[in-house]
N, C-alpha and C positions, 0 to 999 in steps of 0.2 A: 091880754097876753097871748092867748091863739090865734089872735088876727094878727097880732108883729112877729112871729113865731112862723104862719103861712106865710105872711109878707115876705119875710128872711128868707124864706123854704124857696120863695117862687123866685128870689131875687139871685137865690143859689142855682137855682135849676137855668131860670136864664143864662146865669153866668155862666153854667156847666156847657152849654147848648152852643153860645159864644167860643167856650172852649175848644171844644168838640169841632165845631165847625173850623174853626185856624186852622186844628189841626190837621183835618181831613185835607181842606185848600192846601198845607205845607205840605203834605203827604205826596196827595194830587201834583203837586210843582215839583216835589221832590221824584216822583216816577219818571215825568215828562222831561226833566233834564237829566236823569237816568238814560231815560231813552237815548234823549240827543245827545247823548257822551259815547252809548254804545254806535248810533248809527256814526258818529265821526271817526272812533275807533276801526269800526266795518271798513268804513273809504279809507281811511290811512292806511288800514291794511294792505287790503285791494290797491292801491296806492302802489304800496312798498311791494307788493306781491308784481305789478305788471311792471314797475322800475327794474325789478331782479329778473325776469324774463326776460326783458327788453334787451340787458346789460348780457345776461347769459347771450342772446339771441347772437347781440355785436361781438361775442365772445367768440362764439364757436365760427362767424363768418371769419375774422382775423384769423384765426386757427387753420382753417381749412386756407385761406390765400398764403401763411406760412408754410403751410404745407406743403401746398403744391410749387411755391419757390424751393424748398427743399428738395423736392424730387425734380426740380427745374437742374438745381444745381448739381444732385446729383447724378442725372444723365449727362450734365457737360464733364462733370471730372472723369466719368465711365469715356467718354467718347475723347477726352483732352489724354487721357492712359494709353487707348487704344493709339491713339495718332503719336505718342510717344513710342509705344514698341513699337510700330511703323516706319517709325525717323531711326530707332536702334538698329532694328532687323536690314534696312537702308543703311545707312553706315558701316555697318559691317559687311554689305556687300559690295561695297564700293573699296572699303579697306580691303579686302582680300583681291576687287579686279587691281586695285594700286600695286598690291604686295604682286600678284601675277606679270601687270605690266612694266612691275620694277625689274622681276626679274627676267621677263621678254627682252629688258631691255641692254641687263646685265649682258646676257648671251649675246642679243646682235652687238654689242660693243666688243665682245670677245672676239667674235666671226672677226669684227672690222679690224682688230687689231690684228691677226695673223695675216 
């Protein structure tokens, strides 16, 4: 009876030992793809992190080239104003030699008719 009773005992402890052992290996596999989920996570990150930079980067150049077409255009509408009261302030001094010459002309026609 105490030699099938050891038997049993040492056939449990084996078994125990066998158990033991799986599980440490599961454990063990279970870190190791731990690991390699975190390091993939890491690069996806970093991934997503220099993709957002990147996009920022193309971001802020588009920005600045809008920009300075904006300040393109508006030095032409500054300068397209300026050559319009130009053409006004002209006009108006052509309308007043007309309005002069009209009546320059009024007179000599007077002159000619006495």
């Amino acid at each position: 009876q105490l030699h099938l009773t050891m038997s049993e005992k040492n056939e449990l402890t084996k078994s125990l030992e066998m158990v033991q052992k799986e599980l440490e290996e599961k454990e063990s596999e279970m870190k190791r793809e731990i690991s390699e989920y975190k390091d993939r996570l890491l690069q996806a990150e970093k991934d997503h992190q220099d993709a957002l930079t990147e996009a920022n980067r193309k971001n802020e150049v588009e920005i600045e080239a809008c920009q300075d077409k904006v300040n393109l255009l508006e030095h032409f509408i500054s300068s397209q104003k300026l050559e319009i009261e130009h053409l006004k302030s002209n006009k108006e001094e052509l309308n007043n030699s007309l309005k002069e010459a009209n009546q320059t002309l009024g007179e000599l026609l007077k002159i000619k008719v006495r």
